[in-house]
Each structure stands twice: as structure tokens, then as C-alpha cells.
N, C-alpha and C positions, 0 to 999 in steps of 0.2 A: 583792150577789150573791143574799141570800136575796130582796128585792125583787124581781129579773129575773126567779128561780127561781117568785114566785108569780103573776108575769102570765104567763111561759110557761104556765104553769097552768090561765090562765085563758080560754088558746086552744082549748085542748083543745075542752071540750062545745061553744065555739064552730064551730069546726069540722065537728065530727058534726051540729052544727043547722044547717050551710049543705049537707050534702052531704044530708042528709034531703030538703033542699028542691029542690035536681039532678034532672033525668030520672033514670029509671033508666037510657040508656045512658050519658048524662054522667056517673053515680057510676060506672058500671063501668071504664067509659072512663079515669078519673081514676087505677086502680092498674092499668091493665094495660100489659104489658109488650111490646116486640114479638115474635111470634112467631118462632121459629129455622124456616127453610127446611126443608120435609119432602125427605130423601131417599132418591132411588132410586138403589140400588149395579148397575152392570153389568160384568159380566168381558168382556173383547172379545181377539181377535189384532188388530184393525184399526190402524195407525201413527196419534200423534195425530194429524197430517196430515188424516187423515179425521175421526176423534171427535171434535176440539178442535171446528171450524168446527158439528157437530151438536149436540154440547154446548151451543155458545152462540146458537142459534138456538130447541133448547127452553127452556132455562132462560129466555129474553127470551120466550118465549111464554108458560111458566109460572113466575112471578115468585118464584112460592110453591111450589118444587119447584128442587133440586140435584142434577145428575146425579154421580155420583162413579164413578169408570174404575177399573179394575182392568186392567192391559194386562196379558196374557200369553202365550204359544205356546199354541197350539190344543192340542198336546201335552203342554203345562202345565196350562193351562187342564181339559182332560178329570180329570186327576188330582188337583188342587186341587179339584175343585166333587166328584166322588166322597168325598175324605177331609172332605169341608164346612172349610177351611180358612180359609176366608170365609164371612160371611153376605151373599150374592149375590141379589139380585128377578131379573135376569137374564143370558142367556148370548145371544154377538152376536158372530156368526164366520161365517166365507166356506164352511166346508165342511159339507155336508149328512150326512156320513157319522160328524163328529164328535157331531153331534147325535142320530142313531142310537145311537151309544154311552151317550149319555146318558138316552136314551128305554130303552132297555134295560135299563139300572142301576134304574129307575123314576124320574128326580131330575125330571122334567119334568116341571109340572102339566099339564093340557088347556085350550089357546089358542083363543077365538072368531076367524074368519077375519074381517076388516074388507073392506070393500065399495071395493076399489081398482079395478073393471073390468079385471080381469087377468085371463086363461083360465087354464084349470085346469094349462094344459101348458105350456110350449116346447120345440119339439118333442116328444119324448115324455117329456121331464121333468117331473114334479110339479113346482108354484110350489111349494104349502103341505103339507105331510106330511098325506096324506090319513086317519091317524091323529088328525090335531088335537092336533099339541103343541108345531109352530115353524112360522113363518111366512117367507113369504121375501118380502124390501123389497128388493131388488136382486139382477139376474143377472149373474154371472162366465163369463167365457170364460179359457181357459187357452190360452197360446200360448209365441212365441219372439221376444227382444227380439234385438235384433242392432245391432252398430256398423257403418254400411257405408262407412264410412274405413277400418276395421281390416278389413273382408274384401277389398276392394279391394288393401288393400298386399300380403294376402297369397294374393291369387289366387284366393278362396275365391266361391262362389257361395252367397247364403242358403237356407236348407233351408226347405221348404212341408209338409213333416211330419213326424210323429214317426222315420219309419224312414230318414228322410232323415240324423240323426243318426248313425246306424252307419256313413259316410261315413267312410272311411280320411282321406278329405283335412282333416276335423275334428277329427283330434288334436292335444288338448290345446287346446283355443278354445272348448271348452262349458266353463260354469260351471253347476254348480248346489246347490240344499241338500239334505240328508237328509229323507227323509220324517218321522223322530222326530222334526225340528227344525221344521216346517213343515205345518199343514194343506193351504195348496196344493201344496205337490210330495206330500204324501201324493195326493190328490184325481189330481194328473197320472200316480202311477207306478199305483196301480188302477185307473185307468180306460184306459192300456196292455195291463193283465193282463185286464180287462176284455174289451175290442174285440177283443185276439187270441188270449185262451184262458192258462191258470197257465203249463203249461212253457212256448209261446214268447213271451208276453210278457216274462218274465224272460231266456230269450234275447235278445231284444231290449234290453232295460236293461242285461244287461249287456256286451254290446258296445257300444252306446252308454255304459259307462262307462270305456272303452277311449278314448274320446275327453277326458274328464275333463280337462280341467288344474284346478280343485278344486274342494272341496265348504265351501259357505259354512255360517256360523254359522245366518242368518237369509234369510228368503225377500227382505227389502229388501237383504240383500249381493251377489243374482246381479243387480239391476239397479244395483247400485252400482260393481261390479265389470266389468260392463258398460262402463257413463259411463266411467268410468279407466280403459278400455284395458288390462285385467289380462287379461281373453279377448275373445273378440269374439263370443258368443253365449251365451244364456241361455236357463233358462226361468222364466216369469212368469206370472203373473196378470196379466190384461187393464189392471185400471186401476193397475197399477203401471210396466207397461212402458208404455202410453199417457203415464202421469203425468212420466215420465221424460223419453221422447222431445218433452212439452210444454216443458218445463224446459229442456230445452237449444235449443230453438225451433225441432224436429225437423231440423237440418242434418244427424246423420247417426245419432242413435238410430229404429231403426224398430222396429213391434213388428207381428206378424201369427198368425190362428189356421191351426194346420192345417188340412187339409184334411179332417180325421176327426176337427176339435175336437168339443167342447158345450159348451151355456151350461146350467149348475149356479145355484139360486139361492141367495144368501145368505141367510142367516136370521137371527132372533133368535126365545128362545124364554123363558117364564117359568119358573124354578127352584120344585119344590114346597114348596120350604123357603121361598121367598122374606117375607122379614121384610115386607117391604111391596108387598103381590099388586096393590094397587089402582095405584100410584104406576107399577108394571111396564106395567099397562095402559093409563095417560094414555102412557106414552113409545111402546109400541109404537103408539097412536090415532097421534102426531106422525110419525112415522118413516113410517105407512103414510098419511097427509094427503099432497094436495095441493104444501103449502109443505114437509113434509119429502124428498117426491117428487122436487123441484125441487132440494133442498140436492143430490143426486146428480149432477144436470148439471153445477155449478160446474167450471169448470179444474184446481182440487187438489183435487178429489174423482175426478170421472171415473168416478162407478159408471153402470151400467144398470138405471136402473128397474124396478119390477116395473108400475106405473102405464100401460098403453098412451099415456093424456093427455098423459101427461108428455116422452114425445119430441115434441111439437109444438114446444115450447121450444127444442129441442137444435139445436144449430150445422150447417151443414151437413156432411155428411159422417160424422155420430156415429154409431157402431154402433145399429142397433135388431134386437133379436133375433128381434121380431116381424116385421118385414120379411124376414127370410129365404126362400128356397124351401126347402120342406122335402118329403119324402118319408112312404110310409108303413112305410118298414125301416131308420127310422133308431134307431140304437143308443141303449137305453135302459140309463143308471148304475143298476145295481142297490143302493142306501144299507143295505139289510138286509144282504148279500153284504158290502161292504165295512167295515160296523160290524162282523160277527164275527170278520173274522182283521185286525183294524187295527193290534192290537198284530204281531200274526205280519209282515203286511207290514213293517213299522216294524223288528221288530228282526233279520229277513229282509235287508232292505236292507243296513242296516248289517253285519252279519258279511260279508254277499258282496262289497257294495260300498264302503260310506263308507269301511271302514277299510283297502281294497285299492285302492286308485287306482292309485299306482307302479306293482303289479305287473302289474293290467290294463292299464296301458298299454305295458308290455312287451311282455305277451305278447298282445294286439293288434295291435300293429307290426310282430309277425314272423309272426303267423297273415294277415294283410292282404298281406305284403312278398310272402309265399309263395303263395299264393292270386294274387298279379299276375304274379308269374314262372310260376308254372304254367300261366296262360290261353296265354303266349308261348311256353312250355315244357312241353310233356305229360309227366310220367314217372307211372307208376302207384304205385310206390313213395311219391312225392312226396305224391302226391294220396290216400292210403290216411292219410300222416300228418297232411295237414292237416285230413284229416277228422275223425281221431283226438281232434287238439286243441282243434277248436271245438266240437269233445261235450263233452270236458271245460271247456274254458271258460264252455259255457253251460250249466252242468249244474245242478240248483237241488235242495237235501239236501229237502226236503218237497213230497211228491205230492199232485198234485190233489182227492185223496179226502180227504186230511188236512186239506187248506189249506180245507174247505167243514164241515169237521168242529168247531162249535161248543167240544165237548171236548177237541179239539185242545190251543185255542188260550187254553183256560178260566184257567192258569196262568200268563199271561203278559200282564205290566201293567208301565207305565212306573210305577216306584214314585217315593213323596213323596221331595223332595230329605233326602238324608242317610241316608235308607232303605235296606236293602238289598231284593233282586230276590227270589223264591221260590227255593227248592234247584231246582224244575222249569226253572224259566227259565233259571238257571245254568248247569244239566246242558245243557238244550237249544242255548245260547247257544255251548259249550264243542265241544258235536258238531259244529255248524254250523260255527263255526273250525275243526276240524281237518278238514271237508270240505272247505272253500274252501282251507284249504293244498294241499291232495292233487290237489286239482283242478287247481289255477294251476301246480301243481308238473309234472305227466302234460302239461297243454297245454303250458308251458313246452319241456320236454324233446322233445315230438312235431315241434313247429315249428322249434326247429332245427334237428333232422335234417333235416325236410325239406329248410328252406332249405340244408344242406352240401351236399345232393343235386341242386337246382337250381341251385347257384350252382357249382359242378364242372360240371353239364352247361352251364352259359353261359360255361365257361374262365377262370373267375373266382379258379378255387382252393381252394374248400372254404371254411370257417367263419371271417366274419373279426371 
């Protein structure tokens, strides 16, 4: 042993005198180790469905670069990247108004615009936040997916836009999700309130929530619920309900925009915190490239490019939002407007609607029932109470001056899981309920008087 021990020994200085002799990259070369993949972290709402296919087209482009996902709700999402819950390089989601929130909070660093041959517009919409702090790689349209098996059986004709949902004949056959749970149905219920002004676009949503048969978890459950025949109409975001209707080899999922839609563009944006600024910007280089342009067209992707180039590729018949005829009074999404009451919207909805569905749809059926007997039936009485009732049903506890009021809305934030709300939001939350009791309660009571009233004047008998 001590023998072995003194020729091991005697390898030593041998050694150091052969790597003397080595290049100097061959000594280096000789202890180094492989390097671990640099990575870039991004939060998204997008389904892996789309990230997974992205993911593995940059990482094979950049060999020496791992993208790592954070999935979460856009409404998730806002709240996690404010509490820094995460160290995030960046944020890459469909809606333009959550990124607003974010640019407000200050978390967004300033993004150089990459040279994709995109106009500054579609329609009157910004591509890129003309601030410089998210960039948009793809355009969304928001529409209505529909089963036309399931409206066929039941007599129904598909709706072409949004007021077309207020449709007596559509009770209980829309599906949709809360806007707290969902950046696109947030995106679809303001840009409602939008296009037809605070009070009646909320009229509007909530008669259309009269038609409700539920309110999904997740924005992928109203096109799932869809597919399975649970309702037979939805609403969607474009490349979900496209994605869908491809899936079942379009026999009878359809999906189509209003007539009063818009194309909103997605974005991704860099976090000012971000641990690795430089890594953010090889992904967003990828994303707004050519070959990341192209990942968009694919069949389980299905976004719309921001690239013009890029539809040459596209199958026939593919949306190009560039090809549209556009006007010069078309309605522009205001993102600053919808960033300041997003929480008000959000927990707005909810008191009025996510958690009143039954009752809207009660007293829907009888404000609708009565409203029909009346056109065939004149009574003024009648017609005093139905009018009574749909004031009260469409009645919304915060005024338009309020709902624009910054200060408003200051106290009122989807807080960290486990967290509790502000005493303001509580309080607020608490008035809102017992406004929507009082409200459904007056509509309630108005509607069926009247129908006793009409239905005695059709020999029917009074209240049955």
C-alpha cells in the first residue's frame, strides 16, 4: 500500500507538467464543467396547449436558454406579480387592460418595439402601448361559440351579437365565466359597458344574465361545456372557440365575432424586477421573429399574428384582421378607463351577477313572460309594473361618476390567496348585496302582479 501510495505520488507534478504543456483552451477545457441552461421565468394565462408548442420551438432555437411557465389567471396573475410572489422576467396574457394595471402599479420596465411590419393600429386599436411597456405578438377577437346540433334540437337560432343574448328564447343555453375568474370575459363585459355607456351596458349583462344556465370556473370551461352539450352557446375568445370547433372537425361547434366585436392585441411585457432583463428580451426577439410569427398559424395554436407577413402562410379562409373593411368611427377600447375600475368591474359583476344566476333567471322569465302577454294584451296597469321591474332588475348600486372616479375604486383589490379584502371592500361588497337583494326582490314582486293581471285578462285565472 505504501508503494501504490508513493507512485500515486509520483503522478502528481507529472501531471501539472503535461497540462503546462496544453493550450490554454485545452487546460481550461480540461476542468470545466457543462454549463446549467440560463433561465427565463414567464407568468402567462395562456393553456399549455399554446405555451408547451412555444416553449419548445425557442428553447431548440436557443439551446442555452429554458423557458420556465408560471400558468395562472390573469386575475391571479395581476395579484401575484403586484405581492412579487414570484421572481418573473416577464408577463404574457391576452388582455391589454390587465397590463394597464400593471403599468400603473409601476412593475413594468420600458420595452423597445421590434421591427415586425405591423401598423401602429387595427382598427383603432394600438398594436404596442404607445407608452413603451408591452408589446403585442398576437391579435384576439372575442366572440360566441355555439353547438348548432344543440340549437337545432331546440329551435333556437344562433345570435350575431352581443344584445342578441337578451333573447327570451336563450334561457338557460349561455354559459359563461365571471370576469374575476377570466381576463377574457373581463375584456368582453367592458368593452359592453364600453360601446353602450355604464348604466346600459350593465343593463344589458344583466338581462343577458337571465339567460345564464352557469358561470364557469375557467374561461377553457365555457368552450368545454360547449363540446358536452351542458348549454349550447358561449362566449370565447377567438382562438379557443376556433381551437375547439377544429377538434371536433367543425361538424357542429361554430364560433363567430359580433357584429360590434374588436380585435384587442395580446401582449407580453418585461417585469422591472425582472432577475434576468437580457434573457426577457432574446424571448420577446423569438416571439416577435418570423419563425415565432409562424408558431401562431399552427392548428393548436390558432392565434392571429401581429406580423402582416405572416398571413401569407395562413390556410385559406384564416381570419386576417388586416383584411378587414374598417371605417373611421369605429370604436376604440379605452385600456386606461378599463385598468382603473377593473377591480370595481370584477367584484361589480360578481355581487350582481355570478352569485344571482337562479334568481335572474326567475325574474327574467316573468318580466319576458309579461312583456309577451302584454304586446297581445294592453293593460296599463300591467305595463306600469313591467316597467317597474326591469328598472329594478337592471339597476346597478354605482354611478357613472363613481365607476370613472380613480378614488373610487382605490380600495378594492383581488387580495393574495388566504388574505383577507380591506374593511372598504367588505363594506362595499356587503351594500352591493343587499342592493341586489332589494332589487330582485321589487322586480320580483312587480312581475308577478303584473302577470296575475294579464293572465285574468286572457281567462287564465290569476297566478299559477
Amino acid at each position: 500500500m505504501k508503494r501504490n501510495s508513493r507512485s500515486g505520488g509520483r503522478w502528481v507534478p507529472a501531471l501539472m507538467a503535461v497540462c503546462l504543456l496544453l493550450p490554454d483552451s485545452a487546460a481550461a477545457g480540461a476542468g470545466k464543467l457543462p454549463q446549467p441552461a440560463e433561465t427565463v421565468t414567464v407568468m402567462t394565462s395562456f393553456p399549455a396547449g399554446f405555451y408547451e408548442p412555444v416553449r419548445e420551438a425557442f428553447e431548440q432555437a436557443h439551446p442555452d436558454r429554458r423557458l420556465r411557465v408560471i400558468n395562472a389567471k390573469t386575475t391571479a396573475a395581476i395579484t401575484q406579480l403586484q405581492d412579487r410572489v414570484e421572481d418573473v422576467d416577464l408577463f404574457w396574457a391576452s388582455a391589454p387592460d390587465a397590463f394597464e394595471v400593471l403599468k400603473g402599479a409601476g412593475l413594468l420596465a420600458p420595452v423597445a418595439a421590434r421591427p415586425t411590419g405591423a401598423p401602429a393600429t387595427v382598427g383603432n386599436q394600438p398594436i404596442d402601448d404607445p407608452d413603451g411597456t408591452y408589446l403585442g405578438f398576437a391579435l384576439s377577437g372575442y366572440g360566441l361559440i355555439w353547438d348548432q346540433s344543440y340549437l337545432d334540437r331546440h329551435g333556437i337560432a344562433a345570435p350575431r351579437s352581443w344584445e342578441d343574448l337578451r333573447k327570451p328564447a336563450y334561457v338557460r343555453h349561455l354559459g359563461i365565466t365571471a370576469p374575476s375568474r377570466s381576463g377574457t370575459m373581463h375584456l368582453m363585459v367592458e368593452t359592453v359597458l364600453q360601446l353602450h355607456g355604464w348604466e346600459r351596458g350593465w343593463a344589458m349583462w344583466l338581462e343577458i344574465a337571465g339567460n345564464i344556465a352557469t358561470v364557469t370556473a375557467r374561461s377553457y370551461g365555457v368552450v368545454e361545456g360547449v363540446g358536452k352539450g351542458r348549454f349550447g352557446i358561449g362566449l370565447a375568445i377567438d382562438f379557443l372557440g376556433q381551437g375547439a370547433g377544429q377538434a371536433s372537425d367543425g361538424e357542429d361547434l361554430r364560433f363567430a365575432y359580433p357584429a360590434d366585436s374588436v380585435f384587442l392585441p395580446a401582449s407580453v411585457a418585461v417585469l422591472r424586477s425582472a432577475p434576468n432583463p437580457a434573457g426577457a428580451g432574446v424571448f420577446i426577439d423569438f416571439l416577435l421573429s418570423p419563425t415565432g410569427q409562424a408558431l401562431m398559424l399552427r392548428p393548436d395554436i390558432g392565434r392571429l399574428p401581429v406580423r402582416p407577413d405572416a398571413y401569407a402562410a395562413a390556410p385559406a379562409g384564416y381570419p386576417n384582421p388586416y383584411a378587414r373593411e374598417t371605417g373611421d368611427d369605429l370604436f376604440l377600447f379605452d385600456r386606461a378607463l378599463s385598468s382603473r375600475r377593473y377591480e370595481l368591474v370584477n367584484l361589480l359583476f360578481d355581487e350582481l351577477i355570478t352569485f344571482r344566476v337562479k334568481t335572474l333567471n326567475r325574474v327574467w322569465q316573468l318580466i319576458h313572460e309579461g312583456e309577451n302577454r302584454l304586446a297581445a294584451t294592453p293593460d296599463p296597469v300591467a305595463r306600469d309594473l313591467l316597467r317597474t321591474a326591469r328598472a329594478a332588475a337592471t339597476a346597478v348600486p354605482v354611478g357613472a361618476v363613481e365607476a370613472v372616479d380613480p378614488a373610487f375604486s382605490a380600495a378594492l383589490r383581488r387580495p393574495a390567496r388566504g388574505m383577507r379584502v380591506s374593511a372598504r371592500q367588505e363594506e362595499l361588497a356587503a351594500e352591493w348585496r343587499n342592493f341586489s337583494t332589494a332589487q330582485l326582490d321589487a322586480a320580483l314582486s312587480a312581475a308577478e302582479r303584473a302577470l296575475v293581471i294579464l293572465r285574468v285578462a286572457a281567462g287564465e285565472g290569476g297566478w299559477q
